[in-house]
N, CA, C and O of each residue as an XYZ file, in Angstrom:
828
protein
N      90.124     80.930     87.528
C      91.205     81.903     87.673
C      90.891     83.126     86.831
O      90.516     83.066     85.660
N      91.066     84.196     87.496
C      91.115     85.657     86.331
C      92.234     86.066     86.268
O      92.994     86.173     87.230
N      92.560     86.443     84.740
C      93.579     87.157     84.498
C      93.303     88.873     84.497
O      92.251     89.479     84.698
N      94.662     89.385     84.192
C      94.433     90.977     84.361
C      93.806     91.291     82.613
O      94.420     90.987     81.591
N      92.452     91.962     82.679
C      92.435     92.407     81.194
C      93.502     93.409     80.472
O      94.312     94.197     80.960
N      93.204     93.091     79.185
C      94.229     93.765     78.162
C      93.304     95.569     77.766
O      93.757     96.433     77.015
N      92.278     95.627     78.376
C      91.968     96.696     78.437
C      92.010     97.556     79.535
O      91.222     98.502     79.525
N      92.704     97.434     80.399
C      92.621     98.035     81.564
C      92.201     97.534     82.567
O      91.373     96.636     82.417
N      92.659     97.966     84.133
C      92.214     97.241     85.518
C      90.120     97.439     85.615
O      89.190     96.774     86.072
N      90.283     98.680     84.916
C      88.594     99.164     85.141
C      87.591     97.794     85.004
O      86.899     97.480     85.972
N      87.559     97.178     84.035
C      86.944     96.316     83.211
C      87.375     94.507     83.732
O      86.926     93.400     83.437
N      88.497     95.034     84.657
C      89.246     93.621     84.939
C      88.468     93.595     86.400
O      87.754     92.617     86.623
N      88.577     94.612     87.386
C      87.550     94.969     88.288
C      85.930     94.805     88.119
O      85.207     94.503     89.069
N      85.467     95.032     86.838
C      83.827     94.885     86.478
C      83.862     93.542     86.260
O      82.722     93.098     86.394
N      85.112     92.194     85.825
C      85.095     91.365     85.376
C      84.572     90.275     86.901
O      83.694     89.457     87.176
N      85.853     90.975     87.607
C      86.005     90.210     89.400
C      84.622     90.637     89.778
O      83.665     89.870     89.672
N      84.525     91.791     90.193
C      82.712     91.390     90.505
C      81.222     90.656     90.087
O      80.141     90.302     90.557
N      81.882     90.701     89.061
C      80.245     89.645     88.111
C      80.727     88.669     88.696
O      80.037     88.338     89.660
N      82.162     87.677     88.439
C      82.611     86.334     89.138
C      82.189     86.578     90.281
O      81.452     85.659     90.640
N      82.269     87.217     90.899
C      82.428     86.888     92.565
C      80.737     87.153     93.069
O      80.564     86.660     94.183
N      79.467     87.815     92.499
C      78.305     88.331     92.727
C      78.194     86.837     92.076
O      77.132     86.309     92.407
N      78.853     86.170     91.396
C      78.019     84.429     90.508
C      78.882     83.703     91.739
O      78.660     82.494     91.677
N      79.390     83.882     92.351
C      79.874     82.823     92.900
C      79.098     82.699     94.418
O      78.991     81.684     95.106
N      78.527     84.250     94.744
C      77.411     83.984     95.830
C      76.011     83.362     95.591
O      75.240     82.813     96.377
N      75.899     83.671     93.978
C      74.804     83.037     93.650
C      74.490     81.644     93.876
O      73.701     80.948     94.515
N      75.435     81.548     93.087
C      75.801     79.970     93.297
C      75.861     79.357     94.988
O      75.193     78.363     95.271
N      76.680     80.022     95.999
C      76.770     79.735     96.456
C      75.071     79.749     97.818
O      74.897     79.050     98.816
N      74.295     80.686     97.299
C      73.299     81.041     98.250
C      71.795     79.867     97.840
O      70.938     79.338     98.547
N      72.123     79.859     96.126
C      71.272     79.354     95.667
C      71.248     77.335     96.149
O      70.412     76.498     96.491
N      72.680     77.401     95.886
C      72.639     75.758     96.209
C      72.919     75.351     98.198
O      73.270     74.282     98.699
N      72.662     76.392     98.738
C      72.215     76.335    100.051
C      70.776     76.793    100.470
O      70.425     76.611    101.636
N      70.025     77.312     99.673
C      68.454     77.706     99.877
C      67.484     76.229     99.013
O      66.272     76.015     99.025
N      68.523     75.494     98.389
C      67.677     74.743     97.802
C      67.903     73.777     98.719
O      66.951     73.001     98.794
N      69.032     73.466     99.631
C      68.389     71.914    100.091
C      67.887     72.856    101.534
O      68.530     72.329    102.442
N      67.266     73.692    101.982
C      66.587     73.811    103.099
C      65.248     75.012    102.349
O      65.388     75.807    101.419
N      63.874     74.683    103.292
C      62.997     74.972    103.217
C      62.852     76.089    104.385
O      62.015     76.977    104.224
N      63.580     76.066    105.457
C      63.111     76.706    106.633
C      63.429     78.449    106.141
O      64.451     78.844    105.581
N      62.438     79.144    106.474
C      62.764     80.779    105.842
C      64.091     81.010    106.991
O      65.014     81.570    106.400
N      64.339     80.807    108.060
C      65.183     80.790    109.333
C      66.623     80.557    108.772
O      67.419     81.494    108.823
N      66.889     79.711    108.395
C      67.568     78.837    107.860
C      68.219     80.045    106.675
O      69.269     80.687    106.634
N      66.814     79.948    105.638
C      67.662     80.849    104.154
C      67.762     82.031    104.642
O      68.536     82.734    103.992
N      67.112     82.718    105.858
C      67.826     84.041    105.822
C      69.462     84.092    106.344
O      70.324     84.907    106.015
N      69.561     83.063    107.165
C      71.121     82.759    107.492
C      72.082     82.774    106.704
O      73.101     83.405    106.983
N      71.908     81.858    105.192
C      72.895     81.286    104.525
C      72.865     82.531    103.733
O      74.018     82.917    103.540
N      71.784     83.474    103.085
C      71.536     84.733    102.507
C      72.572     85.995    103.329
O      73.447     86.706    102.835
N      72.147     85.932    104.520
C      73.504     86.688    105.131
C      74.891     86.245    104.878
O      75.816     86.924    104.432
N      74.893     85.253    105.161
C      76.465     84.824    105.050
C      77.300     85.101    103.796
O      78.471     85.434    103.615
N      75.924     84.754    102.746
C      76.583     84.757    101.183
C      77.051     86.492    101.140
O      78.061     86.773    100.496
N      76.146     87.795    101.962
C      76.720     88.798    101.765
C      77.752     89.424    102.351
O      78.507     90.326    101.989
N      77.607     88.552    103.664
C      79.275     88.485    104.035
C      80.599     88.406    103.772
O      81.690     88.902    104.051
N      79.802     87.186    102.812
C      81.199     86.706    102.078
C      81.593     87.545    100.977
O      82.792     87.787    100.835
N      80.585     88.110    100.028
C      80.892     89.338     98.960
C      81.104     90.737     99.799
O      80.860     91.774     99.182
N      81.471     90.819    100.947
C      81.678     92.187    101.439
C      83.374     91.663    101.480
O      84.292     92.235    100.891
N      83.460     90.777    102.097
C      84.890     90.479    102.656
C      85.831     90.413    101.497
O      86.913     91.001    101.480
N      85.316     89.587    100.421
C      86.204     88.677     99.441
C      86.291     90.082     98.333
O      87.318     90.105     97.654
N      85.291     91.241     98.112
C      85.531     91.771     96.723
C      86.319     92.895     96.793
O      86.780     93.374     95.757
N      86.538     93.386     97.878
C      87.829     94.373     98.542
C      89.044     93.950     98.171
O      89.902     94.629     97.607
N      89.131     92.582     98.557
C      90.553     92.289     98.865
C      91.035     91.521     97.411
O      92.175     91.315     96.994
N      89.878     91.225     96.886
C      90.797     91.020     95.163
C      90.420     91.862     94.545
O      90.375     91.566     93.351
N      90.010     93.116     94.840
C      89.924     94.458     94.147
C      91.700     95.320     94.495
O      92.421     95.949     93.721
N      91.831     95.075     95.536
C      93.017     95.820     96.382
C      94.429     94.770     95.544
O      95.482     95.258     95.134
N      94.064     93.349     95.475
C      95.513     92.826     94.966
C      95.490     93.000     93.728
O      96.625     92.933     93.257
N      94.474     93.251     92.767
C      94.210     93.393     90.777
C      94.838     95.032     91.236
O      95.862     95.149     90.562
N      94.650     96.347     92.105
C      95.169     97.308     91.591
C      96.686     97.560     92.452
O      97.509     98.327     91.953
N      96.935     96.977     93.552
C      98.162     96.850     93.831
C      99.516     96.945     92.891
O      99.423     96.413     91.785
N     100.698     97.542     93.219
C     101.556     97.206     92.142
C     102.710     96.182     92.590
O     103.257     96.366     93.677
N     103.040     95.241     91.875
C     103.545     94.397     91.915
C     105.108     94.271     91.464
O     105.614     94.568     90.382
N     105.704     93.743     92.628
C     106.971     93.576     92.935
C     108.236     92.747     91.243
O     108.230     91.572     90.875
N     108.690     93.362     90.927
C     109.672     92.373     89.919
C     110.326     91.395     90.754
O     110.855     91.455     91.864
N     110.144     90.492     89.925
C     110.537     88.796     90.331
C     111.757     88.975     90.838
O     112.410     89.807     90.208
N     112.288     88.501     91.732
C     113.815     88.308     92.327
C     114.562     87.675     90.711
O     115.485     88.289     90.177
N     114.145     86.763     90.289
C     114.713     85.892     89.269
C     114.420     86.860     88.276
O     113.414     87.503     87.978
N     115.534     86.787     87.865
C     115.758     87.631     85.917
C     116.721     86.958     85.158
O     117.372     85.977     85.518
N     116.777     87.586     84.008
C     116.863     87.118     82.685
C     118.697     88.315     82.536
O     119.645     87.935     81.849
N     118.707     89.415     83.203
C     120.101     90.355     83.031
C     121.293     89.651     83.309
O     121.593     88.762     84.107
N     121.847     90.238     82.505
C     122.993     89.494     82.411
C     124.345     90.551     82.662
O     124.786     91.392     81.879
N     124.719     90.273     83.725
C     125.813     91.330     84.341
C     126.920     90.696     84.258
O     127.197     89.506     84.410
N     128.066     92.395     83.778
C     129.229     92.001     83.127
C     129.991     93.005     84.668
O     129.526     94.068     85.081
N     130.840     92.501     85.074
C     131.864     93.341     85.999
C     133.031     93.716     85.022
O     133.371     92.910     84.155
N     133.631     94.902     85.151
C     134.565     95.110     84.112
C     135.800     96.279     85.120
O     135.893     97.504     85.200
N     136.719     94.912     85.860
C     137.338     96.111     86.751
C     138.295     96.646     85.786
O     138.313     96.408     84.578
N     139.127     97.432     86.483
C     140.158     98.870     85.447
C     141.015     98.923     86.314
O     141.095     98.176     87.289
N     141.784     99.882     86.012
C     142.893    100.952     87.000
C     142.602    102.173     86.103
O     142.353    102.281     84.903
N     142.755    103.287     87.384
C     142.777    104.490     87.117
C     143.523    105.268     87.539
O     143.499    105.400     88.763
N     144.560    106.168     86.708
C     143.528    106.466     85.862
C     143.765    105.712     84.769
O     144.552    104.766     84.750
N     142.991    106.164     83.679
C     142.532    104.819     82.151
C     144.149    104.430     81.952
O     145.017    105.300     82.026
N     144.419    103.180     81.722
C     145.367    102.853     80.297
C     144.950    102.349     79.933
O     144.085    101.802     80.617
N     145.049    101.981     78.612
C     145.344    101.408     77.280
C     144.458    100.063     77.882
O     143.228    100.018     77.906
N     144.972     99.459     78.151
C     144.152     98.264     79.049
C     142.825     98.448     79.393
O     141.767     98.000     78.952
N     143.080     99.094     80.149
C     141.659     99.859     80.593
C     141.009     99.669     79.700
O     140.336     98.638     79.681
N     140.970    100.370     78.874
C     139.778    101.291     77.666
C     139.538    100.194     77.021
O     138.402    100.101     76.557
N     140.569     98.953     76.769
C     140.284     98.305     75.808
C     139.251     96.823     77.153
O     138.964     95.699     76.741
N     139.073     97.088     77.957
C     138.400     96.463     78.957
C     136.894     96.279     78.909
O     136.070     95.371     79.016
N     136.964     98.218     78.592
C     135.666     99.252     78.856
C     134.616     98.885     77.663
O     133.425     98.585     77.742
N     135.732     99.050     76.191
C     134.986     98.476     75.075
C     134.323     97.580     74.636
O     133.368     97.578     73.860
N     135.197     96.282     75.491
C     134.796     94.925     74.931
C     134.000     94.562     75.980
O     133.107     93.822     75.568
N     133.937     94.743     77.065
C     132.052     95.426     77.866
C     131.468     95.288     77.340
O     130.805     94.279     77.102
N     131.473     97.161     76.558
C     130.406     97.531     76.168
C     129.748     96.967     74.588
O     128.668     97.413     74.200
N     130.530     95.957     73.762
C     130.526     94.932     73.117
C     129.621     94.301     73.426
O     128.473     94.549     73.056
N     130.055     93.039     74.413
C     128.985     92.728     75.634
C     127.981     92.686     75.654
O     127.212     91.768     75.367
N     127.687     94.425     76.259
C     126.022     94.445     76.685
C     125.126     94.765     75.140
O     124.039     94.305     74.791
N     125.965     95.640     74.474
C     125.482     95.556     72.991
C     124.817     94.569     72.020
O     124.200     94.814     70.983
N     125.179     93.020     72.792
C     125.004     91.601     71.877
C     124.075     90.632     73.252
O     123.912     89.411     73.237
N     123.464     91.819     74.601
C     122.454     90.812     75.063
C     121.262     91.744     74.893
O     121.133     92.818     74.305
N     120.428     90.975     75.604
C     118.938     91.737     75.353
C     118.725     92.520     76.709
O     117.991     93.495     76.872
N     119.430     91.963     77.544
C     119.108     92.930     78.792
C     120.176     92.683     79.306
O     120.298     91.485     79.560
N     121.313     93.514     79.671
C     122.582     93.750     80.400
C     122.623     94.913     81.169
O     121.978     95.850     80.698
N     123.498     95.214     82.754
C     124.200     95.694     82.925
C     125.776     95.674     83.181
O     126.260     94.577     83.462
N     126.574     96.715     83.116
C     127.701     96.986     83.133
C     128.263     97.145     84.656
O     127.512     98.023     85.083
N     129.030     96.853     85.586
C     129.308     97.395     86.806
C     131.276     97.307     86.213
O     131.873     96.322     85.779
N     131.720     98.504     86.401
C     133.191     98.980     86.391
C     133.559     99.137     87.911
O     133.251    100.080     88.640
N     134.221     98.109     88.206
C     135.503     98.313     89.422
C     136.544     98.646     89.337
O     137.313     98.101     88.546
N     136.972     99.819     90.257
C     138.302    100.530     90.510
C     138.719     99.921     91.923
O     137.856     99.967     92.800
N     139.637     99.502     92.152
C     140.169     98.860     93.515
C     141.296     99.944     93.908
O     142.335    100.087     93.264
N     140.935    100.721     95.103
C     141.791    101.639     95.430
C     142.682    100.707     96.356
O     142.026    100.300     97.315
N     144.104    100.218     96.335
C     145.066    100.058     96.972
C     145.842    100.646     97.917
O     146.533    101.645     97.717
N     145.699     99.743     99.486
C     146.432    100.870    100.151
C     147.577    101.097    100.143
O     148.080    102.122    100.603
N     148.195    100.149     99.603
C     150.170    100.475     99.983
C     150.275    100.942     98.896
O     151.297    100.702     98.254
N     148.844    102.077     98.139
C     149.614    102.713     96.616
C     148.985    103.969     97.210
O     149.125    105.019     96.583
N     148.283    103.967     98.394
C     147.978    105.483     98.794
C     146.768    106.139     97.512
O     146.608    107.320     97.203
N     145.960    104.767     96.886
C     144.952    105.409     96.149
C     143.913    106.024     96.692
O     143.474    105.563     97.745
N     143.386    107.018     96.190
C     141.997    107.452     96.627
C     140.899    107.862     95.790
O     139.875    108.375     96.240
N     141.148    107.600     94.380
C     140.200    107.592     93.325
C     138.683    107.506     93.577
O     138.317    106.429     94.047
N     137.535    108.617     93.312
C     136.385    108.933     93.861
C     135.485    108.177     92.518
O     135.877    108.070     91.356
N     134.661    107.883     92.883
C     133.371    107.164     91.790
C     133.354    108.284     90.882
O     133.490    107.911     89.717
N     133.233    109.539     91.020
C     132.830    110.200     89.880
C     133.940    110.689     89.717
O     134.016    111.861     90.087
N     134.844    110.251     89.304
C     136.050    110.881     88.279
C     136.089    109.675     87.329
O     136.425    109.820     86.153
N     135.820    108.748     87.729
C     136.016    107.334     86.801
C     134.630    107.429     85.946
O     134.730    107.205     84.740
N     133.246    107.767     86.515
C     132.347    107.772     85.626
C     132.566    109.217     84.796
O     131.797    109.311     83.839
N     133.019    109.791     84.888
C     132.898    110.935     83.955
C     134.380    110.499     82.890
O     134.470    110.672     81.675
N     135.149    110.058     83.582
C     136.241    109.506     82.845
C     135.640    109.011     81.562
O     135.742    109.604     80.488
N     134.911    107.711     81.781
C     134.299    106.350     80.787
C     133.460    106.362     80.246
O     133.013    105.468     79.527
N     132.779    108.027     80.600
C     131.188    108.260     80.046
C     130.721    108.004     78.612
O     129.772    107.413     78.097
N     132.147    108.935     78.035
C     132.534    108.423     76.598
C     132.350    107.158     76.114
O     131.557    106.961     75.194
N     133.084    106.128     76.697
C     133.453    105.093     76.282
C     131.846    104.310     75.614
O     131.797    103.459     74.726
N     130.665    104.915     76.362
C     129.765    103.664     76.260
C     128.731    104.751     75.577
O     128.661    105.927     75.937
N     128.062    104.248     74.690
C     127.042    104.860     73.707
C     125.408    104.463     73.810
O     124.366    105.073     73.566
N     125.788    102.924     74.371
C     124.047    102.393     74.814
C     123.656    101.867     75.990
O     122.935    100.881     76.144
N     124.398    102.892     77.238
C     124.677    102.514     78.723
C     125.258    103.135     79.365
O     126.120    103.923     78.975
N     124.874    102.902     80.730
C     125.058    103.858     81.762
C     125.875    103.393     82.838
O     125.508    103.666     83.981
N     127.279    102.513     82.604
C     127.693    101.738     83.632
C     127.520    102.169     84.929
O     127.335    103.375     85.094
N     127.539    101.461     85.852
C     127.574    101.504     87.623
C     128.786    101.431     88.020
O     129.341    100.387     88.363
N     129.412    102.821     87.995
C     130.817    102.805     88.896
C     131.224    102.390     90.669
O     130.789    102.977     91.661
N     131.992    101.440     90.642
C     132.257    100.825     92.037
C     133.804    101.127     92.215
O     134.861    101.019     91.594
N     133.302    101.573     93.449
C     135.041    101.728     93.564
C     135.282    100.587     95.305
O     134.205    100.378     95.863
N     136.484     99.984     95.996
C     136.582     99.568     96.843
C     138.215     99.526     97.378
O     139.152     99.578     96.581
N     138.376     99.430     98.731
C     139.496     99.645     99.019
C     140.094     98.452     99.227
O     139.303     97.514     99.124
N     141.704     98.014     99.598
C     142.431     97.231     99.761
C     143.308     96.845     99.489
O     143.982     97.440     98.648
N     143.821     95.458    100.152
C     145.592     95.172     99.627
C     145.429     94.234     98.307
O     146.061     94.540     97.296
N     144.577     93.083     98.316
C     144.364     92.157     97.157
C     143.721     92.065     96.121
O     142.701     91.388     96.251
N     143.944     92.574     94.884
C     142.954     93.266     93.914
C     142.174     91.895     93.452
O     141.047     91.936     92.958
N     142.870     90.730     93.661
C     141.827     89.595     92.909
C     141.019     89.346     93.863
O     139.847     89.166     93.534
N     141.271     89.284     94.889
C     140.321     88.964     96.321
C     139.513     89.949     95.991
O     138.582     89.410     95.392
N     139.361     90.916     96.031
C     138.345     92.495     96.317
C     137.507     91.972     95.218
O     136.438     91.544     95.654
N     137.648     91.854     93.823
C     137.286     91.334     92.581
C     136.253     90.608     92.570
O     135.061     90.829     92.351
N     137.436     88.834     93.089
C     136.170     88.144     93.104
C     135.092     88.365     94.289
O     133.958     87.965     94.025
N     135.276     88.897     95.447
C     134.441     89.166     96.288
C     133.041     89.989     95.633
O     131.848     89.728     95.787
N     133.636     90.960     94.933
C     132.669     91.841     94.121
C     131.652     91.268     93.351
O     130.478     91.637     93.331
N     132.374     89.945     92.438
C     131.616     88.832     91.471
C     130.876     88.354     91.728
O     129.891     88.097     91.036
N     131.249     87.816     93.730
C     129.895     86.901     93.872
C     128.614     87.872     94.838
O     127.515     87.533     95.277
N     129.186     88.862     94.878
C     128.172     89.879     95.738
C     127.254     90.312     94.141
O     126.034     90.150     94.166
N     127.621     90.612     93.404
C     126.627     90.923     91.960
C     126.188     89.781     91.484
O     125.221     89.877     90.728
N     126.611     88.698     91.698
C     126.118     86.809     90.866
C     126.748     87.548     89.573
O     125.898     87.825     88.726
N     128.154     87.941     89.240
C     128.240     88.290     87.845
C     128.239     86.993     87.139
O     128.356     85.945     87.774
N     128.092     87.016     85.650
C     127.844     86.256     84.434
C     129.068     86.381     83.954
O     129.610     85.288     83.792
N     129.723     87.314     83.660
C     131.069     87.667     82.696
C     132.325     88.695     83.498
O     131.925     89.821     83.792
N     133.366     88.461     83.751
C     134.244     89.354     84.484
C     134.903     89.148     83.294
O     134.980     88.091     82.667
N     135.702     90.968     82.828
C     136.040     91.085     81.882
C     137.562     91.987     82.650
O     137.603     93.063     83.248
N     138.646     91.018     82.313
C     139.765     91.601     82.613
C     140.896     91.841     81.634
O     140.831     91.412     80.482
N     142.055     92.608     82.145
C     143.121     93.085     81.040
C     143.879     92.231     81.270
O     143.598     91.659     82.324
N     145.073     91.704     80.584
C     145.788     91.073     79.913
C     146.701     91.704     80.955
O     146.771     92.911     81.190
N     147.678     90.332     81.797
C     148.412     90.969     82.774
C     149.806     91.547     82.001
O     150.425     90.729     81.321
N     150.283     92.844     82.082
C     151.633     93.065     81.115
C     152.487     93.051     81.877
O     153.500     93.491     81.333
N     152.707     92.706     83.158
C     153.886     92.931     83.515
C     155.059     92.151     83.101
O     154.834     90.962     82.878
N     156.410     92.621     82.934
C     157.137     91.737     82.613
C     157.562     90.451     82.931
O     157.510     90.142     84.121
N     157.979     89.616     82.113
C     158.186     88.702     81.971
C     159.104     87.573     83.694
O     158.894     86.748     84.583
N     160.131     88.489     83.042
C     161.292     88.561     84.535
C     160.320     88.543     85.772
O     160.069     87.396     86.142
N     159.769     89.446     86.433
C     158.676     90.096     87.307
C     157.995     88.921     87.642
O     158.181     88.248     88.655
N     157.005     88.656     86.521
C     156.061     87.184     87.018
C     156.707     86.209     86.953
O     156.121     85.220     87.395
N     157.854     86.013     86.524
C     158.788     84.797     86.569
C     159.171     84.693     88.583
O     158.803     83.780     89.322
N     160.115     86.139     89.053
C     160.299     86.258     90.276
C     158.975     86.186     91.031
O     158.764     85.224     91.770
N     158.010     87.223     90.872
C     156.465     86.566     91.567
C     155.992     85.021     91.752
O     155.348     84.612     92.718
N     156.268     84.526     91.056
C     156.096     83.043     91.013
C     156.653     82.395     91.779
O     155.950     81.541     92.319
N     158.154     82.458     92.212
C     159.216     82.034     92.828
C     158.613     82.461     94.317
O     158.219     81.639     95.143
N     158.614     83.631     94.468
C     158.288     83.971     95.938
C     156.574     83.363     96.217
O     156.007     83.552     97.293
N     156.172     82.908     95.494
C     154.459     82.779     95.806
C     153.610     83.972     96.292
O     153.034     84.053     97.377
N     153.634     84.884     95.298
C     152.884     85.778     95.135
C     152.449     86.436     93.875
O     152.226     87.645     93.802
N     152.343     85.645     92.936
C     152.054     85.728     91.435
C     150.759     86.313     91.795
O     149.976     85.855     92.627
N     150.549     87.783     90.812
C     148.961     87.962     91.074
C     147.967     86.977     90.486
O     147.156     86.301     91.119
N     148.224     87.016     88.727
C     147.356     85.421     88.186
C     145.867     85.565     88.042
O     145.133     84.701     87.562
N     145.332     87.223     88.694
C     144.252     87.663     88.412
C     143.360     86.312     88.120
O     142.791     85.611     88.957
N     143.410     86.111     86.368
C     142.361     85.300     85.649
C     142.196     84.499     86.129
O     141.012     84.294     86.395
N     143.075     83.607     86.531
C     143.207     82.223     86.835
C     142.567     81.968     88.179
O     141.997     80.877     88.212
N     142.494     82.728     89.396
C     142.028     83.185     90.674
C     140.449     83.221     90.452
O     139.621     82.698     91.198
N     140.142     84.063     89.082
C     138.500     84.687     88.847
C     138.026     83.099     88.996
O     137.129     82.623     89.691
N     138.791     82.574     88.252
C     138.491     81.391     87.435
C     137.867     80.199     88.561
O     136.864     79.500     88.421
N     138.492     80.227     89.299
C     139.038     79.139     90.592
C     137.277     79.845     91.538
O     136.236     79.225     91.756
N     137.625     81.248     91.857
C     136.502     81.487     92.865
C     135.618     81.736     92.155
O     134.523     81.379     92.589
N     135.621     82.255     91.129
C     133.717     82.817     91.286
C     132.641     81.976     90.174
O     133.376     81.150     89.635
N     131.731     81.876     89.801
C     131.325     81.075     88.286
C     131.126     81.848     87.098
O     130.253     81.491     86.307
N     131.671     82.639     86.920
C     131.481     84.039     86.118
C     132.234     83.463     85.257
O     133.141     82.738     85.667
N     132.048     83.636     84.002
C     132.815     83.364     82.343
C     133.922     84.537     82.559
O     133.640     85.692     82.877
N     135.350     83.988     82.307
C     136.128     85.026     82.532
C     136.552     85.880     81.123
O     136.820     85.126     80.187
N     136.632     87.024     80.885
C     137.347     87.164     79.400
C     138.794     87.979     79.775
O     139.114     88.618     80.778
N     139.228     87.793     79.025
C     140.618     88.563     78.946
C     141.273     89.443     78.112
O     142.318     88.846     77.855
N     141.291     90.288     77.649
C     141.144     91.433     77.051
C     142.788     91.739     76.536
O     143.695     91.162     77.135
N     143.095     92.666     75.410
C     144.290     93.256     75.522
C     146.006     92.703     75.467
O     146.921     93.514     75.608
């Protein structure tokens, strides 16, 4: 097996040809020795240069090729949806994110805004990234915005379309009374508890 040298492809290329010019050797030499016929060794002598015409191209072409990053990684993605514009919630969402990616070795950030239709939202990606730009000092979050009626549905849908690791949500405030009656009618939103149920993402809860 050859590896890529630590001095450069140049030398890793001079390396593949000596192997591969020894491997016709080898290969011409221990076919000229069990035959005597000149007929014969000029055959196996061709072939061997056949074979170094064919073979030193094509592991010359894959050593300088550039090579694809592994599907499989090591990043560790945080979804961090909001409402906009910011509250208090929000920001304190945005922070403990950017907390987060601060304490892995390789993170990104993706911020979801769920535009609602029976609220007539229409909030554009770049008002929210210029909004939050502030917020983050060692990152460049990926603003997502998406439309609809069910903000935990849209959510977790979002979670398992990224394979997120961590969904980082706010602390539901609505009153007390409110999710008491939500409950009654069976329509408690319950956000966390929903993340929890659909997606495999570590949930946090913020605020």
């Amino acid at each position: 097996m050859l590896g890529l040298s630590n001095t450069g492809k140049g030398k890793t290329v001079d390396s593949l040809f000596y192997a591969t010019v020894g491997t016709l050797v080898y290969y011409t030499h221990d076919r000229l020795s069990a035959s005597e016929d000149p007929v014969t060794e000029a055959k196996y002598l061709f072939s061997g240069l056949l074979l170094l015409q064919a073979r030193l191209p094509l592991a010359v072409t894959y050593i300088l090729r550039p090579h694809r990053k592994s599907i499989m990684s090591d990043t560790t993605t945080i979804l961090a949806p909001i409402r906009y514009p910011l509250t208090k919630t929000s920001i304190q969402t945005l922070s403990f994110a950017n907390d987060l990616f601060a304490s892995t070795d390789n993170g990104e950030i993706y911020v979801l805004h769920v535009n609602i239709f029976q609220n007539g939202d229409k909030t554009r990606k770049g008002e929210i990234q210029q909004a939050i730009s502030p917020l983050f000092e060692e990152c460049t979050p990926i603003v997502v915005t998406r439309n609809g009626f069910l903000v935990e549905e849209i959510i977790s849908t979002e979670a398992s379309e990224l394979s997120a690791d961590i969904i980082v949500v706010g602390k539901n405030r609505t009153p007390k009374w409110r999710r008491f009656i939500s409950k009654i009618m069976g329509n408690e939103p319950a956000v966390e508890s929903h993340l929890r149920e659909q997606t495999n993402a570590t949930v946090e809860v913020v605020g």
